[in-house]
VEXDRENDO-19821 format. One record per residue: x negated, y negated, z of N, C-alpha, C, O, CB in turn. Coordinates in steps of 0.02 Angstrom, whole numbers, plus 50000, padded with zeros to 5 digits. Atoms other than C-alpha are relative to their C-alpha. Last residue first. Glycine has a CB too. Example, Ala and Ser with C-alpha at 12.3 -4.5 7.8 and 13.67 -1.06 7.14 Angstrom:
<rs>
<r n_x="50042" n_y="50059" n_z="49997" ca_x="49316" ca_y="50053" ca_z="50357" c_x="50039" c_y="49945" c_z="50037" o_x="50014" o_y="49890" o_z="50045" cb_x="49980" cb_y="49977" cb_z="49929"/>
<r n_x="49955" n_y="50059" n_z="50000" ca_x="49385" ca_y="50225" ca_z="50390" c_x="49955" c_y="49940" c_z="50000" o_x="49903" o_y="49941" o_z="50033" cb_x="50050" cb_y="49999" cb_z="50062"/>
</rs>
This chain:
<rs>
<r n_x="50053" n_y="49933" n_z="49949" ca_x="50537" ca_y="51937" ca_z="50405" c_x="49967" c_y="49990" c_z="49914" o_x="49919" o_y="50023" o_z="49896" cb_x="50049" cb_y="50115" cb_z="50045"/>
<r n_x="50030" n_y="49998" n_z="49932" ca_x="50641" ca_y="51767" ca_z="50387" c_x="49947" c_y="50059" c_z="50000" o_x="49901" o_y="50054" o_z="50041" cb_x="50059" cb_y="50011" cb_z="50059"/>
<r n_x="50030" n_y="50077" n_z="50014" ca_x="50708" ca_y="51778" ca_z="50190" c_x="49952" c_y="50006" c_z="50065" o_x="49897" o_y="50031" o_z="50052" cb_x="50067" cb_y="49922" cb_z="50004"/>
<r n_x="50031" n_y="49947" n_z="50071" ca_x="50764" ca_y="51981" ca_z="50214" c_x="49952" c_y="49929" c_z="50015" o_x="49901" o_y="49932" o_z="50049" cb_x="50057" cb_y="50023" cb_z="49897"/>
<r n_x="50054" n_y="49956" n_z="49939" ca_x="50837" ca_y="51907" ca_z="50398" c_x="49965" c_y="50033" c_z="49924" o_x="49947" o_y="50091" o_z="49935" cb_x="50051" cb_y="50080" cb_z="50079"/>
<r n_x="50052" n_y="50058" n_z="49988" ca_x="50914" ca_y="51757" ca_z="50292" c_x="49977" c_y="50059" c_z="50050" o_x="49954" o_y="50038" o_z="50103" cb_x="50024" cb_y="49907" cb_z="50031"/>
<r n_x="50041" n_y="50054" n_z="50045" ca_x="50996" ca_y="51869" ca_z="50149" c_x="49949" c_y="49947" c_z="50044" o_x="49903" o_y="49915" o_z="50018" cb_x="50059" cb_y="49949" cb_z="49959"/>
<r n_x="50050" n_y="49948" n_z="50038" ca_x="51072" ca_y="51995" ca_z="50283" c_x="49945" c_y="49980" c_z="49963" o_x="49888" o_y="50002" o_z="49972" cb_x="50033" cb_y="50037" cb_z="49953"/>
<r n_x="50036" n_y="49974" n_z="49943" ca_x="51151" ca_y="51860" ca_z="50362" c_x="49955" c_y="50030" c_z="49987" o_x="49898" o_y="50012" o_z="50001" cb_x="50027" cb_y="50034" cb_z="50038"/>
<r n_x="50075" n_y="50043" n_z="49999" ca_x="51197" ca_y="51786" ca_z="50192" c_x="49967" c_y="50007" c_z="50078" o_x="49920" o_y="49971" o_z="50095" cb_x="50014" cb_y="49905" cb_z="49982"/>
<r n_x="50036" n_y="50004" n_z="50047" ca_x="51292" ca_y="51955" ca_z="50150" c_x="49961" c_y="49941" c_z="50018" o_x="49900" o_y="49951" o_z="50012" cb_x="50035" cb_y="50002" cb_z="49941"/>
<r n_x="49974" n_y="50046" n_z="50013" ca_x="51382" ca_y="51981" ca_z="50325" c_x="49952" c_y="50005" c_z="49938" o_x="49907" o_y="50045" o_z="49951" cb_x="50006" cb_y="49945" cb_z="50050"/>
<r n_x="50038" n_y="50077" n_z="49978" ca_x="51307" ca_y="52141" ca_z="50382" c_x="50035" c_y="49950" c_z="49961" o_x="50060" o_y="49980" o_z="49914" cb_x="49913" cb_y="49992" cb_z="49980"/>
<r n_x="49982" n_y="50048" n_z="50037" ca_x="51405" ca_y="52321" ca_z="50369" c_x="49951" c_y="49951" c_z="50033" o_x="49926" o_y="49959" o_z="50089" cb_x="50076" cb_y="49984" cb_z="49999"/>
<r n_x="49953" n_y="49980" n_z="50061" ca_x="51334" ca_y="52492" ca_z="50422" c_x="50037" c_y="49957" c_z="49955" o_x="50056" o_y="49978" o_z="49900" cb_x="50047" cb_y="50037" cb_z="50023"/>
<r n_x="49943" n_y="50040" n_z="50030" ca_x="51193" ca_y="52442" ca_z="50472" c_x="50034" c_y="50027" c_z="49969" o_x="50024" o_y="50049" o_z="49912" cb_x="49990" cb_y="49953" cb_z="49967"/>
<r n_x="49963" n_y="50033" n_z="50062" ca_x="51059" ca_y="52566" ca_z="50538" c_x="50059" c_y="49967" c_z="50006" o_x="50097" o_y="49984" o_z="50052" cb_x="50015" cb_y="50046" cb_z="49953"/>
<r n_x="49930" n_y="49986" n_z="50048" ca_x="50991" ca_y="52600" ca_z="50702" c_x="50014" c_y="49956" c_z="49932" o_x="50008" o_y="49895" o_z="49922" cb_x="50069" cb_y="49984" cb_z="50049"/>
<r n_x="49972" n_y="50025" n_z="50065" ca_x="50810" ca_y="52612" ca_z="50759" c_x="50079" c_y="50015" c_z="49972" o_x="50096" o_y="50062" o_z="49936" cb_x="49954" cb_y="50028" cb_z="49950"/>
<r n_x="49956" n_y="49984" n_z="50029" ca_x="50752" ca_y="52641" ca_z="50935" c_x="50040" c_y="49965" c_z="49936" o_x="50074" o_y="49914" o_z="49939" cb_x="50027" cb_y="50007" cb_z="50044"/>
<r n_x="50000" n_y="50043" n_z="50067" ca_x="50598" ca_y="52592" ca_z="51015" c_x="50030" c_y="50028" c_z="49963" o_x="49995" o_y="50063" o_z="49926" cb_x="49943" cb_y="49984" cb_z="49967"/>
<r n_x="49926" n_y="49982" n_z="50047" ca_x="50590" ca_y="52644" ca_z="51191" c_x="50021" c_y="49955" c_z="49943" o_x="50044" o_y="49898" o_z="49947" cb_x="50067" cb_y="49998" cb_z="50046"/>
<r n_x="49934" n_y="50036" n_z="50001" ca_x="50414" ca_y="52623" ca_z="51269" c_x="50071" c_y="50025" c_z="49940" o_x="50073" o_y="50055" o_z="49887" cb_x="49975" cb_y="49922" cb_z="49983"/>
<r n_x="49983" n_y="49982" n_z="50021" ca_x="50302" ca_y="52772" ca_z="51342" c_x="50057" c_y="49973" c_z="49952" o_x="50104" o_y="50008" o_z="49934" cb_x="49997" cb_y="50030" cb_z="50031"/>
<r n_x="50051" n_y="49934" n_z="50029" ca_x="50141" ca_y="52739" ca_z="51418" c_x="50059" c_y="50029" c_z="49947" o_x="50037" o_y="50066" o_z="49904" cb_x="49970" cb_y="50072" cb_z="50074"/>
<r n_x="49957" n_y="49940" n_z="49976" ca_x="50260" ca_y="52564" ca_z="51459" c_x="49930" c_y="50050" c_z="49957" o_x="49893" o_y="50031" o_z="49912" cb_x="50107" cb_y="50006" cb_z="49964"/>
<r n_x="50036" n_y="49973" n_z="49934" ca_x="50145" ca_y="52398" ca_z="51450" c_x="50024" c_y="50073" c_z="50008" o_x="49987" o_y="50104" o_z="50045" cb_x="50020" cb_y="49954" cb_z="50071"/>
<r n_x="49969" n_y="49982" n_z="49958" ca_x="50211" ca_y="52355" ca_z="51249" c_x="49951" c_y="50030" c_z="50068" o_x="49900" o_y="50063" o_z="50055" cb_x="50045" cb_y="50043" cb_z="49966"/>
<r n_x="50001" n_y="50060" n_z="49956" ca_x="50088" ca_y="52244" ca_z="51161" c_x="50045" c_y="50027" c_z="50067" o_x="50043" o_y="50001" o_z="50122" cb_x="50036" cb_y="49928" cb_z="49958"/>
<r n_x="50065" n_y="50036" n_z="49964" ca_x="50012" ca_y="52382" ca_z="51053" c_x="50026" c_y="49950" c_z="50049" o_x="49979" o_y="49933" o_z="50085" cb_x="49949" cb_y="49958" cb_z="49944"/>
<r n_x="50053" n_y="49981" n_z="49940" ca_x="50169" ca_y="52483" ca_z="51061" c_x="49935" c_y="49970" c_z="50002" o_x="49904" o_y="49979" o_z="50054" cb_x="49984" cb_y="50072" cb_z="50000"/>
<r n_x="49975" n_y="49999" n_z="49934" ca_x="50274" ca_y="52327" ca_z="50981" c_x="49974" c_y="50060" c_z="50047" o_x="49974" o_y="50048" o_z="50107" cb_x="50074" cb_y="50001" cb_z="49994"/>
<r n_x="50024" n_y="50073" n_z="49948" ca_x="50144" ca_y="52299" ca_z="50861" c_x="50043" c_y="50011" c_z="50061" o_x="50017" o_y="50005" o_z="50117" cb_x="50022" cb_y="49910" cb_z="49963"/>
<r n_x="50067" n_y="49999" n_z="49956" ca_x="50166" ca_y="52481" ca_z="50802" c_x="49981" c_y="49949" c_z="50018" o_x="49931" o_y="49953" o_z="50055" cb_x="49946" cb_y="50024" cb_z="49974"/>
<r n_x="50000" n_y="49944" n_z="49956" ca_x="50357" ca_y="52472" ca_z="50792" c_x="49930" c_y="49997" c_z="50019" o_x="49916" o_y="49985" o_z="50078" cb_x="50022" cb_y="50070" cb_z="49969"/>
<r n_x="49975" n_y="50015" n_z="49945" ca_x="50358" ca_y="52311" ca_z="50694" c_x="49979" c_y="50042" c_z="50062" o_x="49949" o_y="50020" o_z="50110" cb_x="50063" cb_y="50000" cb_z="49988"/>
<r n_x="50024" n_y="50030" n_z="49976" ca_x="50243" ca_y="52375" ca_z="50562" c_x="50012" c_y="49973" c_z="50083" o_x="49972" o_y="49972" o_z="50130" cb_x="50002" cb_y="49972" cb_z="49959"/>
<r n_x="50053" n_y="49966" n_z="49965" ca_x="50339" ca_y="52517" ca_z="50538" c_x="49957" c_y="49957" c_z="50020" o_x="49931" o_y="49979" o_z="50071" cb_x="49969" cb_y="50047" cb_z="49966"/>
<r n_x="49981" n_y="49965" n_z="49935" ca_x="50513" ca_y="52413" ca_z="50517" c_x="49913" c_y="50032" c_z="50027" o_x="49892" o_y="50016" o_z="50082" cb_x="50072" cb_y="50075" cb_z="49981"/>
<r n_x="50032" n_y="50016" n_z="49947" ca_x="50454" ca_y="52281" ca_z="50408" c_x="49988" c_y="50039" c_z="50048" o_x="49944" o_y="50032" o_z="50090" cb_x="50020" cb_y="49960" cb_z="50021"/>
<r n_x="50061" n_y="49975" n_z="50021" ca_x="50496" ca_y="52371" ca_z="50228" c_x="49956" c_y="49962" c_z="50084" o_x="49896" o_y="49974" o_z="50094" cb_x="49975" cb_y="49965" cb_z="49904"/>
<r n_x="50011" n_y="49927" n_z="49980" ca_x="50663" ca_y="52434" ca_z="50314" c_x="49905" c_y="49977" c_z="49993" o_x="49860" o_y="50005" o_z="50024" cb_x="50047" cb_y="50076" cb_z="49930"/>
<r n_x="49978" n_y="49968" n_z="50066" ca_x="50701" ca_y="52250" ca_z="50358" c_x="49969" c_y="50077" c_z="50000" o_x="49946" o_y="50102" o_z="50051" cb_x="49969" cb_y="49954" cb_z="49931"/>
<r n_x="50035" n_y="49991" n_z="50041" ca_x="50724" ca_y="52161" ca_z="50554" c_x="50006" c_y="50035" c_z="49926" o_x="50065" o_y="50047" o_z="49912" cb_x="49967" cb_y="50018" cb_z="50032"/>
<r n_x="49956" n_y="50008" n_z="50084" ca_x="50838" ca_y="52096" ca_z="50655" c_x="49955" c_y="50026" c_z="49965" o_x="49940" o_y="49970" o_z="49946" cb_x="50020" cb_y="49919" cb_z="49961"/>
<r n_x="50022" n_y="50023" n_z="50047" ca_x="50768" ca_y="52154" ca_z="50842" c_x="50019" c_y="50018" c_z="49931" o_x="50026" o_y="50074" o_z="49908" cb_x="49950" cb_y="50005" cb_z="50010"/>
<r n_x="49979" n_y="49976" n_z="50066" ca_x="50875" ca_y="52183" ca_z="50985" c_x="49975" c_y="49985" c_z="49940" o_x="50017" o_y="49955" o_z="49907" cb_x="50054" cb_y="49987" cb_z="49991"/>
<r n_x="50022" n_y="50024" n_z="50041" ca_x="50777" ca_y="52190" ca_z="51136" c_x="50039" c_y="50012" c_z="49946" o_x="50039" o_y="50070" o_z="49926" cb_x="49946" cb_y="50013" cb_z="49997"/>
<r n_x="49980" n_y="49975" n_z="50083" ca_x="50851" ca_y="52230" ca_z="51288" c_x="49976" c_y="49956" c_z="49938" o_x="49985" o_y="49895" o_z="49940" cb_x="50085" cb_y="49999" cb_z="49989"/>
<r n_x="49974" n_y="50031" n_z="50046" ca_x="50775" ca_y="52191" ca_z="51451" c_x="50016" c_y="50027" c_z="49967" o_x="49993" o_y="50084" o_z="49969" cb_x="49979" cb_y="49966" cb_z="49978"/>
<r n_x="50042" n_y="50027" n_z="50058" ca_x="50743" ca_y="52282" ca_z="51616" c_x="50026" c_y="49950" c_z="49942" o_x="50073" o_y="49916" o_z="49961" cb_x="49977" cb_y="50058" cb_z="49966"/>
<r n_x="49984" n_y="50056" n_z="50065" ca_x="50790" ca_y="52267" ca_z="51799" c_x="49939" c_y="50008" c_z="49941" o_x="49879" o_y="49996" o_z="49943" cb_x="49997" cb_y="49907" cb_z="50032"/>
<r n_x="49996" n_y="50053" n_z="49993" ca_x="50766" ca_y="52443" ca_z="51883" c_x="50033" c_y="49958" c_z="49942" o_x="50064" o_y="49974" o_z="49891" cb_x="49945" cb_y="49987" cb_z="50017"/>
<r n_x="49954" n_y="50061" n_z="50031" ca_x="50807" ca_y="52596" ca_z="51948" c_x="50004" c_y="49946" c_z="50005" o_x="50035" o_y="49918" o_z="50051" cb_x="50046" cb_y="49998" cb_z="50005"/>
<r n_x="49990" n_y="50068" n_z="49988" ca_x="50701" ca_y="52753" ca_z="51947" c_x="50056" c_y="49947" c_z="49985" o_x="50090" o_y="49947" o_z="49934" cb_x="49956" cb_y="49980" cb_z="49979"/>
<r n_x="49965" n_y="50028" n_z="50014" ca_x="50714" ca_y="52942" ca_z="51992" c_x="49991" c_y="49913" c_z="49979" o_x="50008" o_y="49883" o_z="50030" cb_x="50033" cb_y="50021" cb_z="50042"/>
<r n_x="49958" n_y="50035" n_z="49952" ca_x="50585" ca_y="53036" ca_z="52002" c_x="50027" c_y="49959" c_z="49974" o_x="50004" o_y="49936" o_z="49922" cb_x="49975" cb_y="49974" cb_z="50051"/>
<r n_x="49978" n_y="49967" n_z="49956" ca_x="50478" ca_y="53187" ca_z="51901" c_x="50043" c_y="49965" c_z="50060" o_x="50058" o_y="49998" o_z="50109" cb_x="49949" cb_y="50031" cb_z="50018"/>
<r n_x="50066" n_y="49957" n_z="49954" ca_x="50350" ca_y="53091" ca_z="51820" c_x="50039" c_y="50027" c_z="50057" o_x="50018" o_y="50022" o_z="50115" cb_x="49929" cb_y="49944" cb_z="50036"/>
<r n_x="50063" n_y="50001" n_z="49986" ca_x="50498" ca_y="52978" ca_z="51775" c_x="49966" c_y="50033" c_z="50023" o_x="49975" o_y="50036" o_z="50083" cb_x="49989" cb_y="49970" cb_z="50020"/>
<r n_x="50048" n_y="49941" n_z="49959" ca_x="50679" ca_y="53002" ca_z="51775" c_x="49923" c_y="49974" c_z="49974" o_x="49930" o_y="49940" o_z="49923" cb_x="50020" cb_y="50100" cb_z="49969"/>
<r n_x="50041" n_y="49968" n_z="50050" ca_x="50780" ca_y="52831" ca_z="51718" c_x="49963" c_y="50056" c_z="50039" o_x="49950" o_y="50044" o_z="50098" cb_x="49949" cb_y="49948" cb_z="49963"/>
<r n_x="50002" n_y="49961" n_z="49937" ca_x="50916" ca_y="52715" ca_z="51799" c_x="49988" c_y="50075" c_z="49937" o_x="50023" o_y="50103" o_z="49895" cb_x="50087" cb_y="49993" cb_z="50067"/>
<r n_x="49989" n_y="49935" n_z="50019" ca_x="50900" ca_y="52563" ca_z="51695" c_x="49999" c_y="50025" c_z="50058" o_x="49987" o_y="49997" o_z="50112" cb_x="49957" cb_y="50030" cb_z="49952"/>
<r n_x="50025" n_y="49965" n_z="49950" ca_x="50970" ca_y="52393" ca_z="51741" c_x="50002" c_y="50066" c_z="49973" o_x="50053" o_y="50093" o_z="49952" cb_x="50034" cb_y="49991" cb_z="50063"/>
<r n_x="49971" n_y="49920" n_z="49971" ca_x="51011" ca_y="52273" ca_z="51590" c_x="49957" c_y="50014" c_z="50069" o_x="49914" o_y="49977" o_z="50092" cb_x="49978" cb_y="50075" cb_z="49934"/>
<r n_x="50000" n_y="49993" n_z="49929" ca_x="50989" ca_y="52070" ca_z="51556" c_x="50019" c_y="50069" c_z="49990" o_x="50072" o_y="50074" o_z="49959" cb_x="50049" cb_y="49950" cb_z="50047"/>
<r n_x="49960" n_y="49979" n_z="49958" ca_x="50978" ca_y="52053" ca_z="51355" c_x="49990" c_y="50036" c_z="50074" o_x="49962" o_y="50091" o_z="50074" cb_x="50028" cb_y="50032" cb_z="49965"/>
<r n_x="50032" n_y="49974" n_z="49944" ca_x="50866" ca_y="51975" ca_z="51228" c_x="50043" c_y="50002" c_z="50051" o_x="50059" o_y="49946" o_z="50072" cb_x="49944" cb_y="49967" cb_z="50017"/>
<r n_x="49947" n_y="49977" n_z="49914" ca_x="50915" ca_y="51970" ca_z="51068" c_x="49958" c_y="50000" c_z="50046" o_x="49899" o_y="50017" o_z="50037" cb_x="50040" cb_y="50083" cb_z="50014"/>
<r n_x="49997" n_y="49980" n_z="49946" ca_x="50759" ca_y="51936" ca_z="50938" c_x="50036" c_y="49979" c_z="50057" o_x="50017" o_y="49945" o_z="50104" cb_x="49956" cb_y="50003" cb_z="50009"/>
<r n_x="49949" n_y="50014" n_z="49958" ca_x="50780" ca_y="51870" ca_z="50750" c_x="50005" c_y="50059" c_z="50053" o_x="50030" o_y="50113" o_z="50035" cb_x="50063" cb_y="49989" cb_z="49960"/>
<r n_x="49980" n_y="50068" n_z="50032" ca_x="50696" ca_y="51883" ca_z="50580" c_x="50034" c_y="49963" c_z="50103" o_x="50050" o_y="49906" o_z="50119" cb_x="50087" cb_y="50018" cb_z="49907"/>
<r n_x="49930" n_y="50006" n_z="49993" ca_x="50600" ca_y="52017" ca_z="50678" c_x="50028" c_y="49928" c_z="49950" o_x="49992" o_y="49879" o_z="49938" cb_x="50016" cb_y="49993" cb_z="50089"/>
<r n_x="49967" n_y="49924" n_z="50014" ca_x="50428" ca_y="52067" ca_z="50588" c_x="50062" c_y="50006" c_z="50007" o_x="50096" o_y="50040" o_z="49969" cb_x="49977" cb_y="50053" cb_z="50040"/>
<r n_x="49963" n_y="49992" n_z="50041" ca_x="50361" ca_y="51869" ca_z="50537" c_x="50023" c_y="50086" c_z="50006" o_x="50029" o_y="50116" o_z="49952" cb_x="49967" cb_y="49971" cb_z="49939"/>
<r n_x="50035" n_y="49950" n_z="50041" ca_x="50216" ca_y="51896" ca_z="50657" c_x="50068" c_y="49973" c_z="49943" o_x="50027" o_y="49943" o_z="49909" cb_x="49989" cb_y="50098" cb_z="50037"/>
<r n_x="50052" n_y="50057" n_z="50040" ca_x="50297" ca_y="51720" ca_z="50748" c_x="49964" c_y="50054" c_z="49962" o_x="49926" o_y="50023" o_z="49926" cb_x="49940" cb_y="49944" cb_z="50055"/>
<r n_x="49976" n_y="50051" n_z="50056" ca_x="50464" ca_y="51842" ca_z="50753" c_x="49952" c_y="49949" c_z="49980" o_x="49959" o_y="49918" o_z="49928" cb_x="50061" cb_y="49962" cb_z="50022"/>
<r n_x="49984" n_y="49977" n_z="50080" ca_x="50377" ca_y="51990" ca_z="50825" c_x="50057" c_y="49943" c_z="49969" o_x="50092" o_y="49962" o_z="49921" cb_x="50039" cb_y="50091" cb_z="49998"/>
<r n_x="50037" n_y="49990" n_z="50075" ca_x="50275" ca_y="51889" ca_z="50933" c_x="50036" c_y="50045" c_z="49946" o_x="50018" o_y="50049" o_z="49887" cb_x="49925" cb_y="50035" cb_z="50011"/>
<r n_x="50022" n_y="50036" n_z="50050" ca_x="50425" ca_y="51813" ca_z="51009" c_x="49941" c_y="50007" c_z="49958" o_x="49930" o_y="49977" o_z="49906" cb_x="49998" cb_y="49953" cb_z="50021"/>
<r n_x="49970" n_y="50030" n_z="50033" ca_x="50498" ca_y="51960" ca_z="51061" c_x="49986" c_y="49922" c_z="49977" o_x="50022" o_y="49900" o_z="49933" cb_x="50047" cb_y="50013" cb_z="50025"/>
<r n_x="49963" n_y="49928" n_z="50048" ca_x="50368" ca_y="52049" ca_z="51149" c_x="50030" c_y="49963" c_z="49936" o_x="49997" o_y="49955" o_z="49885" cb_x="50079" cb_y="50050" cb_z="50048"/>
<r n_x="50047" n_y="49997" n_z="50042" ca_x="50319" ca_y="51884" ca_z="51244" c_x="49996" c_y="50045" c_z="49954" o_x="49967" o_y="50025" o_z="49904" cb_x="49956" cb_y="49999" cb_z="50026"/>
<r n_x="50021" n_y="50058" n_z="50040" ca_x="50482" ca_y="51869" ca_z="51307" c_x="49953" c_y="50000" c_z="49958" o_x="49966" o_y="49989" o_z="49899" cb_x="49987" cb_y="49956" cb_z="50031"/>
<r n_x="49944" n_y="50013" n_z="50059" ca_x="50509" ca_y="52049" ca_z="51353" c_x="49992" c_y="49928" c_z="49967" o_x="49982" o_y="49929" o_z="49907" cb_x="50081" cb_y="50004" cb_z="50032"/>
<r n_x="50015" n_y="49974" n_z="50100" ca_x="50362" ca_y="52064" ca_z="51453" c_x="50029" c_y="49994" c_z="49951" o_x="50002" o_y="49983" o_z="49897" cb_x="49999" cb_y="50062" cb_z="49977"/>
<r n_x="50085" n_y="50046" n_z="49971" ca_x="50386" ca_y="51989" ca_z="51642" c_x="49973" c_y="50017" c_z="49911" o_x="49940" o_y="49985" o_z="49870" cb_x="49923" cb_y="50062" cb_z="50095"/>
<r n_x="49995" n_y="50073" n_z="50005" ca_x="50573" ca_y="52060" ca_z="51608" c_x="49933" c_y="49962" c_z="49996" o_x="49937" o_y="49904" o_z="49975" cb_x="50039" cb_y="49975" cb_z="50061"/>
<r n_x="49984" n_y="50063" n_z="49939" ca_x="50513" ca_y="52238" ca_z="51589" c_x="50005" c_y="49920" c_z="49982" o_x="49972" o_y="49889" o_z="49940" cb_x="49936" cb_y="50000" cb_z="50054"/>
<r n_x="50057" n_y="50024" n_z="49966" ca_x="50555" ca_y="52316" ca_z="51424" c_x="50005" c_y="49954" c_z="50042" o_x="50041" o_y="49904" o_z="50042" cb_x="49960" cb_y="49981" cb_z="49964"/>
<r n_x="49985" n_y="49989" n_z="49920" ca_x="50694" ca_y="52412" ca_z="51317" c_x="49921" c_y="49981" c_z="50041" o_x="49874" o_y="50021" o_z="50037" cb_x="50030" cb_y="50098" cb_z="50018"/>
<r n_x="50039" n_y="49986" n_z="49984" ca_x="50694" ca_y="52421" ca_z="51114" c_x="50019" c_y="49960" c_z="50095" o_x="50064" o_y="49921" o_z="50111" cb_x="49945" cb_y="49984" cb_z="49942"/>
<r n_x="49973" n_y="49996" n_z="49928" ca_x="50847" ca_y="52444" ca_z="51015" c_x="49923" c_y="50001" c_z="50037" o_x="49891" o_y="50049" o_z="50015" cb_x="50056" cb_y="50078" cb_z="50018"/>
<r n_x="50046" n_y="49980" n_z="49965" ca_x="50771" ca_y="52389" ca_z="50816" c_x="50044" c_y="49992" c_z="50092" o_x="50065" o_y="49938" o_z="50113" cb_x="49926" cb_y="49949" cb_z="49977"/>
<r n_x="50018" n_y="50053" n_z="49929" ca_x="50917" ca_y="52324" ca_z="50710" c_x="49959" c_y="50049" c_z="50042" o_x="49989" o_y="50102" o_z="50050" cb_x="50078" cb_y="49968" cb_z="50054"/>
<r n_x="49978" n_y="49973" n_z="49938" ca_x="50911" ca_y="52410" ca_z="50529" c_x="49999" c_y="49933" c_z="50067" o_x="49979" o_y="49874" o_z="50066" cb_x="49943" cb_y="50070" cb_z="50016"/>
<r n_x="50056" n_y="50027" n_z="49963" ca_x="50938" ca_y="52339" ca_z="50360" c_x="50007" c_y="50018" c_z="50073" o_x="50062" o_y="50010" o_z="50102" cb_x="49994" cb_y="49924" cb_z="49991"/>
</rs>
């Protein structure tokens, strides 16, 4: 079951992450203090963003992704999927249950 890496301004990240757990898509949304330092339209930037780690299943994942660019503000947001290589078995069992 994968965890979704996704990256968005603080003023956004909350609301991000709780509609994909009241949608039922994350069983369960991280949310983590970072600073990127990113090129853009040709310049440098560096700010405060968030981290999103969202729990989610394979059969949720595409849904997830396109709610999170309808709500995301970025023209370009970062929505990165990694796989599990181990999960606790009733971890696994209450993010299947949850989403």
């Amino acid at each position: 079951m994968p965890t979704i890496y996704i990256t968005a301004p603080p003023e956004e990240g909350p609301a991000i992450a709780e509609t994909l757990v009241e949608d039922e898509l994350a069983a369960c949304v991280n949310i983590v203090d970072c600073r990127s330092v990113y090129r853009w339209d040709g310049e440098i930037h560096d700010d405060d963003e968030l981290i999103l780690l969202a729990k989610t299943t394979d059969e949720r994942y595409p849904d997830l992704k396109t709610r999170v660019v309808e709500l995301h503000p970025y023209d370009v947001p970062c929505i990165e999927r990694f796989e599990e290589a181990d999960a606790l078995d009733s971890f696994a069992q209450w993010r299947a249950d949850a989403t």
